[in-house]
C-alpha positions as CSV (number, residue, x, y, z in Angstrom):
1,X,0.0,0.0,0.0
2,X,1.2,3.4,-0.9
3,X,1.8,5.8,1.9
4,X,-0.1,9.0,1.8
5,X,2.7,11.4,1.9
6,X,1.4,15.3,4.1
7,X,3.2,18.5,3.8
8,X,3.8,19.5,7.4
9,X,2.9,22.7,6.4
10,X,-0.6,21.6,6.4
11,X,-0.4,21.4,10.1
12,X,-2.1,23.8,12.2
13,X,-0.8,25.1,15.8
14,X,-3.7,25.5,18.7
15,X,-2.9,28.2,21.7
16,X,-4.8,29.0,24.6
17,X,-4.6,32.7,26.1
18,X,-6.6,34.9,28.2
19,X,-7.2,38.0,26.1
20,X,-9.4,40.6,28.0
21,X,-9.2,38.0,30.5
22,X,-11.4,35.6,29.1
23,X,-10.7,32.5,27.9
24,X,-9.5,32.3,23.9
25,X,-8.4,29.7,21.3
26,X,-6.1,30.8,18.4
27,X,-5.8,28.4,15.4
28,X,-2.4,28.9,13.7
29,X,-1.6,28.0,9.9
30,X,2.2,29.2,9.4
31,X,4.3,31.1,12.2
32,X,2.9,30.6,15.1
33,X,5.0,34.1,16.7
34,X,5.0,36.9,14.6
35,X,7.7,39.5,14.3
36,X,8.1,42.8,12.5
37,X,9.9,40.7,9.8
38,X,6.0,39.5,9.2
39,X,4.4,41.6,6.4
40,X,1.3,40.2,6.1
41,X,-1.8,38.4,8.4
42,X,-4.9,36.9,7.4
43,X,-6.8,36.7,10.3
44,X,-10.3,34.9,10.3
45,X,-12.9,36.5,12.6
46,X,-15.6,33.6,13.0
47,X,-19.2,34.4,13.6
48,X,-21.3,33.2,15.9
49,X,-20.4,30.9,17.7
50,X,-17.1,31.9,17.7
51,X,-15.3,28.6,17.5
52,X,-12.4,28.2,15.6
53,X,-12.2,24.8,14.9
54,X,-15.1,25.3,12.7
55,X,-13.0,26.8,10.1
56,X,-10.0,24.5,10.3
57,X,-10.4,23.4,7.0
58,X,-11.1,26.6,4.8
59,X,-8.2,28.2,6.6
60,X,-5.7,25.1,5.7
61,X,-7.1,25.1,2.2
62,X,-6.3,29.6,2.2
63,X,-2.9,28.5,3.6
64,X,-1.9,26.3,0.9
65,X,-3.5,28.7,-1.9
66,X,-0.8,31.4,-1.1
67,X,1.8,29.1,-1.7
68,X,2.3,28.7,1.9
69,X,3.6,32.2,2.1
70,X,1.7,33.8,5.1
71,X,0.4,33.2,8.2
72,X,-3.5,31.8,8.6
73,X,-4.8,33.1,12.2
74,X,-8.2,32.4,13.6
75,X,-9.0,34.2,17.2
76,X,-12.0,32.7,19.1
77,X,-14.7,35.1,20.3
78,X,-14.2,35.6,24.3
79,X,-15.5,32.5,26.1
80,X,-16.9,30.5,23.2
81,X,-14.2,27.6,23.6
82,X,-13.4,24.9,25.8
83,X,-10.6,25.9,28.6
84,X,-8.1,23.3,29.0
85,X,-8.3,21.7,32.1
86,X,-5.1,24.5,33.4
87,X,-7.5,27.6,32.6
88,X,-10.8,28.8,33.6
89,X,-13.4,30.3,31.4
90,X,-12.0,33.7,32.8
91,X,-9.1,34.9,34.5
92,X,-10.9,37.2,36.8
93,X,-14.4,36.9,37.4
94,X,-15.1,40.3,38.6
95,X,-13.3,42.2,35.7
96,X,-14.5,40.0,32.8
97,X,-17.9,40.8,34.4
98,X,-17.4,44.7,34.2
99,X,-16.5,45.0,30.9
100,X,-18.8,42.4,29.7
101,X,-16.3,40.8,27.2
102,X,-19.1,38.3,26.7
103,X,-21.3,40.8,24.8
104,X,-20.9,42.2,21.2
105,X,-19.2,45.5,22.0
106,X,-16.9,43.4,24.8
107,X,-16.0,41.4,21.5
108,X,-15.4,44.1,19.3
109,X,-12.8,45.1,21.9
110,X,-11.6,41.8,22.5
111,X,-10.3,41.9,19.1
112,X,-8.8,45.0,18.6
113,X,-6.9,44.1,22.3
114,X,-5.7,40.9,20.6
115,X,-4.0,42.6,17.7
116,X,-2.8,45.1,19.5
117,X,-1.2,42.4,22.4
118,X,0.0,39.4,19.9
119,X,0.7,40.9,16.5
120,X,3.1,43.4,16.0
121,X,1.9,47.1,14.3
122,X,3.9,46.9,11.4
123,X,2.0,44.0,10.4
124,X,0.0,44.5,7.3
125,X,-3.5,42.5,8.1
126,X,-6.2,40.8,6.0
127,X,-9.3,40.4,7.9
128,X,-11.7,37.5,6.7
129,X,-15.0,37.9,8.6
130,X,-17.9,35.6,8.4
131,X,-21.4,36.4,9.4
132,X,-21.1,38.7,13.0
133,X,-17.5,38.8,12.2
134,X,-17.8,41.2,9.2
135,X,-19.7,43.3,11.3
136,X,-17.3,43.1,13.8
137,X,-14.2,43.9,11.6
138,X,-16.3,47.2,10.7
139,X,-16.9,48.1,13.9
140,X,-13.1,47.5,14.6
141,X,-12.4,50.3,11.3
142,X,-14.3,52.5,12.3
143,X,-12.6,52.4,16.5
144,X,-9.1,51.6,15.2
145,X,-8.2,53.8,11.5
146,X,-4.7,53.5,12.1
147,X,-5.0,49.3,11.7
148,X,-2.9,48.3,8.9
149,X,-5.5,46.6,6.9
150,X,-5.0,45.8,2.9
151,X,-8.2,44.5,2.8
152,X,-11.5,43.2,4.4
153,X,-12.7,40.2,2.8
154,X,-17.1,39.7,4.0
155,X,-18.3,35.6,3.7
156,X,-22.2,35.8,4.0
157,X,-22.6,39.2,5.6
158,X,-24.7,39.6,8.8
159,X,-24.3,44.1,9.0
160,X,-27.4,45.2,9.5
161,X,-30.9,44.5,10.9
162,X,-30.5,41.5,12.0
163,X,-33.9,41.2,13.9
164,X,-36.3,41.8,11.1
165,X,-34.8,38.8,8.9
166,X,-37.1,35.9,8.8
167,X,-35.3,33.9,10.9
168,X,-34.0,36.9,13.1
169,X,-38.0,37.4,13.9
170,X,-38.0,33.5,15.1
171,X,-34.9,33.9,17.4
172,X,-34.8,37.6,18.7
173,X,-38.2,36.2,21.1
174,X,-36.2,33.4,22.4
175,X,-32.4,35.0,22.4
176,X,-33.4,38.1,23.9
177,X,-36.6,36.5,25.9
178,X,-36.8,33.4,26.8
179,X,-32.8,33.0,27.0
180,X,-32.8,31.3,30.4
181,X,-35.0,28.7,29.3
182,X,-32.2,27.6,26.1
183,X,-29.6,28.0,29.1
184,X,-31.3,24.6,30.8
185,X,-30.8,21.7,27.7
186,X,-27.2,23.2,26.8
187,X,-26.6,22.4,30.9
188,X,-27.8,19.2,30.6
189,X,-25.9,18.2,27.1
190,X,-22.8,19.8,29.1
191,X,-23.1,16.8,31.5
192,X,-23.1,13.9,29.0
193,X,-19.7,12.3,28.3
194,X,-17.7,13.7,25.6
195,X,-18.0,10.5,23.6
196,X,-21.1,10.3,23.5
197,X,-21.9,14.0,22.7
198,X,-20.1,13.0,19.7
199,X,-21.9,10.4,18.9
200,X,-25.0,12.8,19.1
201,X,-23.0,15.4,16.9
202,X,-22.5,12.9,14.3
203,X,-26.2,11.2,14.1
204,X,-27.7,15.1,14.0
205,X,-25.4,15.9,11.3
206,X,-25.3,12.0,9.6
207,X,-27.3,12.9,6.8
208,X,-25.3,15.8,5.3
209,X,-23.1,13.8,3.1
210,X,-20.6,17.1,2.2
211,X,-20.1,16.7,6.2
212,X,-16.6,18.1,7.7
213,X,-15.7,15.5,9.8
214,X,-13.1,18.3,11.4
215,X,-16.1,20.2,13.0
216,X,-17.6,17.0,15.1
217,X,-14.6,18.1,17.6
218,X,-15.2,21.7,18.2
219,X,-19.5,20.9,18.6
220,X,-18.5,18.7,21.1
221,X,-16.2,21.5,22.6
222,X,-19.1,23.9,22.1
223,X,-21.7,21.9,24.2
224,X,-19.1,21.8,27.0
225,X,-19.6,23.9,30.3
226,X,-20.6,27.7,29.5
227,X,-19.3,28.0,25.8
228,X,-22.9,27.5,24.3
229,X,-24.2,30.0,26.7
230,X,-21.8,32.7,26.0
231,X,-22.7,32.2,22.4
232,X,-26.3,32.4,23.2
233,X,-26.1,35.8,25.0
234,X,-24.0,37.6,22.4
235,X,-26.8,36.5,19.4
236,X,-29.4,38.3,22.1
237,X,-27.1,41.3,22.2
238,X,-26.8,40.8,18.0
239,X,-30.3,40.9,17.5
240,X,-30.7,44.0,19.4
241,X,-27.4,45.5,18.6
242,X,-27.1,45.2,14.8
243,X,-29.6,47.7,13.3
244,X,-28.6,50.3,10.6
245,X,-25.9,49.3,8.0
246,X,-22.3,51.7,8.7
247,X,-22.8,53.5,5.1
248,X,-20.4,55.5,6.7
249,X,-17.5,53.2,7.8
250,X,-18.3,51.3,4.3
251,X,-17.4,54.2,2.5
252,X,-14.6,55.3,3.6
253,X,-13.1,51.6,3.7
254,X,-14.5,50.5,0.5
255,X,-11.6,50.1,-1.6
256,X,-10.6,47.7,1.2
257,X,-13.8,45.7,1.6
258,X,-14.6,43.0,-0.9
259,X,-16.0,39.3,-1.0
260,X,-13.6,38.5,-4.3
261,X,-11.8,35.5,-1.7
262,X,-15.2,34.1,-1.7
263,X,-15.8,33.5,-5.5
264,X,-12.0,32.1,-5.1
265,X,-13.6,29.0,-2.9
266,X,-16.4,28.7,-4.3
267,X,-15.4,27.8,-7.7
């Protein structure tokens, strides 16, 4: 039998940090420091849930596209993965509470405290959003003009008005409403083995034959402890939040925002 022969750059690198003292996973393609010798970043801001691992193989597959030639970084939203069994959800209690780094503005400013703390200035940065995340890397334009960005590339969208889409007008009642009572089943699921939340993962999802067998991990990491909740309570604070489109942000950024990486994928 032949063996299968893997580039090793193909590998990714997982770190754990507190960043705004709450708990955050960072998927690496590439270096895994960065120093001004660095010229460019794409960094992947996920939506919602913000878990990494859910992107593992798009970013790989960016990664190799570039010949290999830049880092591929994707930072968690605050809270929305696993802690290893060394680290708690947050590093402080009280101060993670203050600043609410669990809600959408708290995330916005999770990121921009991430760049500023693990990538150096001089770094030139291409931000890949998806869904919250694009709204999240305008909102992060608009606070921060002096961010090196070359561009801004938008998968599926979620900038404005959120609440009145058919399916936002389904979930705004029960993320905004009836949030406590979502809070009891993800408890429950947080107590069955990891093996057999798996298990569930993979009968749920066993009839989607295109299925990423790379994601079956990070759901399972997901339905752990308060991840799931944390995700819940920032789509409440989306759904209020996310009104009016930034026409203004947009325009002054809009030689640097396009979806052109998309059509790249997708064909």
């Amino acid at each position: 039998m032949d063996k299968v022969v893997t580039d090793s750059r193909d590998e990714s690198h997982t770190d754990f940090i507190y960043c705004c003292r709450a708990i955050t996973e960072v998927l690496k393609f590439g270096s895994c420091q960065l120093h001004s010798g660095h010229k460019v970043l794409f960094l992947l801001i996920p939506g919602n849930p913000g878990v990494v691992g859910f992107y593992k193989t798009f970013m790989q597959t960016l990664h190799r596209m570039f010949g290999y030639r830049h880092p591929v970084w994707a930072v968690s939203h605050a809270g929305h993965c696993a802690p290893p069994d060394s680290m708690d959800m947050v590093e402080d209690a009280s101060s993670a509470a203050e600043g609410d780094v669990f809600g959408l503005n708290g995330q916005i400013e999770h990121k921009l405290a991430f760049l500023r703390r693990h990538v150096p200035r001089d770094t030139s940065l291409v931000l890949v959003g998806h869904s919250i995340g694009c709204y999240i890397i305008l909102d992060m334009m608009k606070r921060n003009p002096e961010l090196k960005i070359i561009k801004s590339i938008m998968l599926f969208p979620t900038i404005e008005r959120m609440a009145q889409t058919p399916q936002g007008k389904v979930m705004t009642p029960v993320l905004c409403r009836l949030r406590y009572l979502v809070y009891l089943p993800l408890f429950l699921l947080s107590l069955l083995p990891d093996g057999l939340k798996a298990g569930l993962v993979r009968l749920v999802f066993g009839g989607i034959s295109s299925l990423d067998h790379t994601v079956v991990q990070p759901t399972v990491g997901l339905l752990s402890g308060d991840c799931a909740a944390n995700a819940v309570y920032m789509g409440g604070q989306e759904m209020r939040k996310v009104l009016e489109r930034d026409n203004i942000t947009i325009k002054k950024n809009l030689e640097k925002i396009t979806g052109v990486l998309l059509d790249i994928i997708m064909t």
